[in-house]
C-alpha angles and dihedrals in degrees: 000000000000106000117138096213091054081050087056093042085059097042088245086120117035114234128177102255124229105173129343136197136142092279114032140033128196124192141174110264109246086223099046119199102193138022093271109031119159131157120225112201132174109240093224110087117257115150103220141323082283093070097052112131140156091272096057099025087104098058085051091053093056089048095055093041083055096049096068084054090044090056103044092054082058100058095247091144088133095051147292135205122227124199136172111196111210128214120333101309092053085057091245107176099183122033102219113097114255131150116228110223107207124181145114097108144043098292114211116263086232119076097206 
C-alpha cells in the first residue's frame, strides 16, 4: 500500500506531532487553513468516512473520543471546526480517513 499517512504512522515520513497513542495519531497539516490546523487519524488504515463498517467502527470511535482533548492542548477552548472530506469531489487528498481540526480564530460561517 502506498498511503502517506500509513508512511507517517510508521515513522517512514516526519510529521510535527500533536498527540500520539496505539491507536490514533494527530499531526499538524503541512497547508494549514487556519491558524491551528491539525489532522487526527486513526493509525489503523480506513480509506474515508465512506469506508466505516461494523468491523472498524471501534478504531473511528477512538479517533473522535480523542478530537475534544486534542483540541483542548491546543488551546481551542472558544471553539474549533472538524471536517472529513470524503473521494475525489469532497476534495479528499489522501485517501486515508482523517478529520481537520481547524480552529484559533474566528472561522467563516460558509464552508466553501
Amino acid at each position: 500500500m502506498d498511503c502517506l499517512f500509513c508512511k507517517i504512522v510508521k515513522g517512514e515520513i516526519p510529521s510535527k506531532k500533536v498527540y500520539e497513542d496505539e491507536k490514533v495519531l494527530a499531526f499538524y497539516d503541512i497547508a494549514p487553513q487556519a491558524p491551528v490546523h491539525v489532522l487526527v487519524i486513526p493509525k489503523a488504515h480506513i480509506g474515508g468516512v465512506d469506508c466505516i463498517d461494523g468491523e472498524n467502527l471501534g478504531e473511528v470511535a477512538c479517533v473522535l473520543e480523542k478530537i475534544p482533548q486534542i483540541a483542548r492542548s491546543l488551546g481551542l477552548e472558544k471553539g474549533y471546526r472538524v471536517i472529513s472530506n470524503v473521494g475525489e469531489h469532497g476534495c479528499q487528498s489522501v485517501r486515508h480517513l482523517h478529520f481537520h481540526v481547524l480552529g484559533g480564530e474566528q472561522l467563516s460561517d460558509k464552508m466553501a
